[in-house]
N, C-alpha and C positions, 0 to 999 in steps of 0.2 A: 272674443278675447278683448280684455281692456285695453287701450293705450296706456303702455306707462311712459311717464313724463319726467320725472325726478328721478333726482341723482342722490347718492350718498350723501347726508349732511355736511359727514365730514370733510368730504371730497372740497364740498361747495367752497373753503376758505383755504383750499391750498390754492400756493402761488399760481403754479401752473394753470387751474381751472378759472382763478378769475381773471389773468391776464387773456386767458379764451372769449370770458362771458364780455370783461370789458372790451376785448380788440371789436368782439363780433357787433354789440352796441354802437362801437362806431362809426361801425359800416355803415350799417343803418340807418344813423343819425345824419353821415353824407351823403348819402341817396336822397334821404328823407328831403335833405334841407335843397341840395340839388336839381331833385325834380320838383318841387314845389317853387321853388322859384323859376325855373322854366314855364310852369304854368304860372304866375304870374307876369312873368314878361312877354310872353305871347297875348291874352289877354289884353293886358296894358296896349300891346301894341297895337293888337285891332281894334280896339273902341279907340287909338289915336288918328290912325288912319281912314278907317272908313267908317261913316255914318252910321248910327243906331236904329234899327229898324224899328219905326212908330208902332208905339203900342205891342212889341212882342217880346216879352220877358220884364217890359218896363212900367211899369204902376204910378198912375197919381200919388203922391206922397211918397214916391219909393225913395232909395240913396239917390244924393246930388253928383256926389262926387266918382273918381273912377274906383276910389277903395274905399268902402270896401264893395261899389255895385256891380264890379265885372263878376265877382264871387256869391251874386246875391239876385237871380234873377228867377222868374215861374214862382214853383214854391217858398222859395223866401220868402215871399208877401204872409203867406198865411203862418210859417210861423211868429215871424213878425208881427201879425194881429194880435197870437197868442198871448207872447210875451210882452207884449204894451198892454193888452186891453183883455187877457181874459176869453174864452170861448165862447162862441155864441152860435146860434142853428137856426134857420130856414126851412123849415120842412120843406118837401122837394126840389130842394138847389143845394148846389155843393157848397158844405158849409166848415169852418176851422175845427169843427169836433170829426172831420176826419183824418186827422195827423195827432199822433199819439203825442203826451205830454213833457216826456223829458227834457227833449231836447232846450223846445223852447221855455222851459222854468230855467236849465243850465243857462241862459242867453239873457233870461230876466233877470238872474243873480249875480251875473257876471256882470252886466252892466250897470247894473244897479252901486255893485260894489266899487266901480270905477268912477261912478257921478255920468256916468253917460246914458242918460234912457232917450236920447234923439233915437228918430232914424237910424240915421248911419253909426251911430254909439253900439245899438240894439244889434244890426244888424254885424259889426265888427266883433263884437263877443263870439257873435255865433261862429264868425269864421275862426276865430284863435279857439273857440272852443271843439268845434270839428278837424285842428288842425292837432290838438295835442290831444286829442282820443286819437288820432287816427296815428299817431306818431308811438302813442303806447300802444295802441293794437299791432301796428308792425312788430316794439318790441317783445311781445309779448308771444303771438306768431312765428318768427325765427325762431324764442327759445324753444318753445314747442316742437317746433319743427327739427331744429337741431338735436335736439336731443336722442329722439326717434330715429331720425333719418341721417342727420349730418350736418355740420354744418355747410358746405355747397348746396346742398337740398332746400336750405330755409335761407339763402342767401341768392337763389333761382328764385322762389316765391317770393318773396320782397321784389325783386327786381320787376315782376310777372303782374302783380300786383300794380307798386307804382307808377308800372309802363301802360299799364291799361289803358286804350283811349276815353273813359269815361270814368277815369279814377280823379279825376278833378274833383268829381262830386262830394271824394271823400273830404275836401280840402275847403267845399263850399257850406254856405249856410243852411245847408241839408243834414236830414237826420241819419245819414247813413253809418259816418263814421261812431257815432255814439254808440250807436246797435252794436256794429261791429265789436266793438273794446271789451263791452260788455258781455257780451256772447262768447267769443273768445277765453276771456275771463273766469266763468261761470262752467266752459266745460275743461277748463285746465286745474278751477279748482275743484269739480268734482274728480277728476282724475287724481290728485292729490286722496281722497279723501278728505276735504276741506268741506263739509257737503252743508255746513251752514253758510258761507261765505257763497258756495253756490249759487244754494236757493235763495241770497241775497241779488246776487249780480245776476242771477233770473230772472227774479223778481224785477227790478230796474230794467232786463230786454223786454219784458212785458210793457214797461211802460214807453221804451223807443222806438217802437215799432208797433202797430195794430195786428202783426203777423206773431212779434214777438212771443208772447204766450207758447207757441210752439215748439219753445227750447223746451220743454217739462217733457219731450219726448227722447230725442239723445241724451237727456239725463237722467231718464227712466232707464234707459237703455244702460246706460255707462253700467247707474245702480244696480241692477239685475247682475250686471257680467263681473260686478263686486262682490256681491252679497248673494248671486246663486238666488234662491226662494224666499230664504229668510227674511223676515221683518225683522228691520231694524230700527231703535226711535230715531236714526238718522234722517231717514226718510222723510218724516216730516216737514225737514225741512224746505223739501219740494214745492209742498203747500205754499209757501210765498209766492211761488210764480201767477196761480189762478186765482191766490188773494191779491196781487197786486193788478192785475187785471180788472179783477172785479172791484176793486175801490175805484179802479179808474170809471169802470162803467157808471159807477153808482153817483160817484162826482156828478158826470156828463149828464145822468137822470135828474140831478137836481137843477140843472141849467137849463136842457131841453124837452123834461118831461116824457123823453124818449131814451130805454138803458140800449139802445140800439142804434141810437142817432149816428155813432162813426161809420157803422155799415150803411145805411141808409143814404149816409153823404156822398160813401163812395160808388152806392148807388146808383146819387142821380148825375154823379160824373161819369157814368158809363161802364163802373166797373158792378157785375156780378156773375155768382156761383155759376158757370158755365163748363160743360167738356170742351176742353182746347179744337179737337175736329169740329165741331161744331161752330166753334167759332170761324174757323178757318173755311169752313163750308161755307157760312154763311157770306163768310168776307167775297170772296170768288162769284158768287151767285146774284152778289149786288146788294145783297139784304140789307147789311149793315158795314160798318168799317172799322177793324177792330183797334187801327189807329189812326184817332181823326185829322193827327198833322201829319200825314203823308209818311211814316218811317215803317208800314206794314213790312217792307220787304228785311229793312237792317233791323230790324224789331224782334223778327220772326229769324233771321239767322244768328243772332246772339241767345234766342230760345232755344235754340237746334243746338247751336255747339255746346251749351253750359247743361244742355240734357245729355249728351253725350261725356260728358267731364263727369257728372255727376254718376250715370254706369261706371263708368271705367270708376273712378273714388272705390267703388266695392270691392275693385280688384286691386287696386293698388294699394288703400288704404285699409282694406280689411274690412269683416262687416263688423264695424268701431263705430263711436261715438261720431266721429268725424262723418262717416260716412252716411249715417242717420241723418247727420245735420243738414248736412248737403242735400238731401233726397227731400226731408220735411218744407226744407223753408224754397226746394225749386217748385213744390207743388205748388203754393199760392201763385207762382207766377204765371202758369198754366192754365191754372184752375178760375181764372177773374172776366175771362172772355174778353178780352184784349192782350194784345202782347206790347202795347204802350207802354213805356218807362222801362221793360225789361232790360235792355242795356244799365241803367241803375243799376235795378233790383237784384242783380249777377251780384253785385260787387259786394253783398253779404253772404255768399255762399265762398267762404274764404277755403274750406278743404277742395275746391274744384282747382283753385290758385297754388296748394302743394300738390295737386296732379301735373298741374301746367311746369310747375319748379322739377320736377321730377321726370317732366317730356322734351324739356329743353336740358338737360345734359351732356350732349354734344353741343360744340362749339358754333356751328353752323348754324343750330335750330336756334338757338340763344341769341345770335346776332341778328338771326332774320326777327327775331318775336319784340328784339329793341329797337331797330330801323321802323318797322310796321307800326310797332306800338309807341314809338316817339311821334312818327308823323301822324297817325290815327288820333293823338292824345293835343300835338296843337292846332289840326283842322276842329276838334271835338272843342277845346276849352275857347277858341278864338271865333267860334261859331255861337257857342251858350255866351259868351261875354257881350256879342252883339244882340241876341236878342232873341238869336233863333231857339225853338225847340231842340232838345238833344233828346232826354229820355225822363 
């Protein structure tokens, strides 16, 4: 069955309904501004108090200053290569052609149009720019959400979300929250029947992500549960998702001479096509270590619970679009033989986050998962602001 999303046009400008869409907006916007300054003042306040551990999160030529570098640590650096300098490849060593290009062109432009291409210019774009994708993907998310389920239901997700202990991420100079917006986006307007705007903001998840390209599947899926068998020239539109992929590829082959180079990078960083047992075998047996700074064990049970979110999605959320999304983009994380970064990598599987809005409906569960998930989120942000590995 499809998700339907939309509302009566007409509906959309009576009084009643917008003073709904604006109260719920607000909400939003003071969680939004709320928690994010919590994670800034936690931050702030560990790199006040206690010393920056040498050399871990921190780079020759990185930020001077504490803003924007408590929010700009690990991979920051290589987008920041990007957007200064362009891409460039090392055959067998991990190289900046393996982080897709969005984000960091959004960071080159942003700065660029402010007069700021320093460092911490460069680097500042990118956090106001992962900070108002991620600000629109929430509102974008509740509507969704409310619509469907209720509003209590997408005002649980929000809160589920925000509270995350590694939803900083979405607020740092990381590509996550751009994925997100767009993704989001892409299957709200295929749900519309909007299906060139779609394969528009498809096409764009293709390029924010390396996994990205995999949207062309829950919106195969939506398609079919529309249109039944039938060919329609809507369809088409799809096509932008694996054209916009493959322009990226073909770019990258003009720079590295290799249309493979981002896998390759991710390579010789340790990640490849693996069965997750296997990995895990191997991990126990001494072979190898699927995560080399020491987080195999909270690594491997943020892959356990968000693989169990992602079941349960089928049952809750129906077998939908939603639900496809969930399942596709949890297999990469599975599939890489390492469960390294996975705490991230969750944070794009945003229908696991209306499961979670939907399991915290009693008072009780809601307050435990904001207690847990407040402290979990400033040990999380005041630990990546010093230096440490997080995900």
């Amino acid at each position: 069955m499809a998700l339907k999303l939309s509302v009566p046009i007409s509906r959309a400008f009576e009084p009643p309904y917008l003073a709904t869409t604006l109260g719920a907006t607000g909400e939003i916007v003071a969680l939004f501004l709320v928690t994010r300054l919590g994670v800034l003042i936690a931050a702030a306040t560990a790199t006040v108090t206690v010393p920056l551990l040498p050399d871990a999160g921190t780079w020759a030529g990185g930020p001077t200053g504490i803003w924007p570098g408590v929010l700009a640590r690990w991979d920051a650096r290589w987008y920041l290569s990007i957007a200064q300098s362009g891409y460039k490849y090392v055959a067998g060593e991990q190289s900046n052609v393996g982080f897709a290009p969005l984000f960091p062109w959004l960071m080159h432009i942003a700065s660029s149009a402010a007069g700021r291409t320093d460092v911490d210019g460069v680097l500042g774009a990118g956090v106001i720019v992962s900070n108002v994708s991620f600000l629109l993907a929430l509102l974008l998310l509740t509507r969704i959400v409310s619509r469907r389920w209720g509003h209590p239901v997408a005002l649980r997700t929000s809160v589920c979300l925000l509270l995350f202990p590694t939803s900083f991420f979405l607020s740092a100079a990381y590509a996550e929250s751009i994925f997100l917006v767009v993704a989001i986006g892409a299957i709200a307007a295929a749900d519309e029947g909007w299906w060139w705007l779609a394969g528009l903001l498809g096409g764009l998840a293709a390029l924010a992500r390396l996994q990205g390209v995999l949207i062309i599947l829950p919106l195969a899926w939506l398609f079919i549960q529309q249109h039944k068998l039938r060919i329609e020239p809507s369809v088409l539109w799809l096509g932008l998702v694996p054209m916009a992929a493959l322009s990226w590829l073909g770019y990258v082959f003009t720079v590295s001479g290799d249309p493979l180079a981002p896998l390759h990078s991710q390579n010789a960083s340790g990640r490849q096509l693996q069965l997750p047992w296997d990995a895990i075998a191997a991990y126990f047996a001494g072979q190898q270590t699927p995560s080399s700074l020491g987080h195999f064990y909270v690594d491997a049970a943020f892959t356990l619970l968000f693989g169990l979110l992602v079941l349960v999605a089928w049952r809750k959320l129906g077998p939908s679009s939603l639900a496809v999304f969930a399942t596709v983009f949890y297999l990469p994380i599975i599939l890489t033989g390492t469960t390294e970064s996975a705490p991230r990598y969750v944070l794009e599987l945003f229908p696991a986050f209306i499961v979670l809005g939907m399991m915290t409906r009693h008072r009780i569960a809601l307050m435990a998962y904001v207690i847990v998930g407040s402290l979990g989120s400033v040990l999380a942000i005041s630990r990546f602001a010093l230096g440490y590995w997080i995900a």
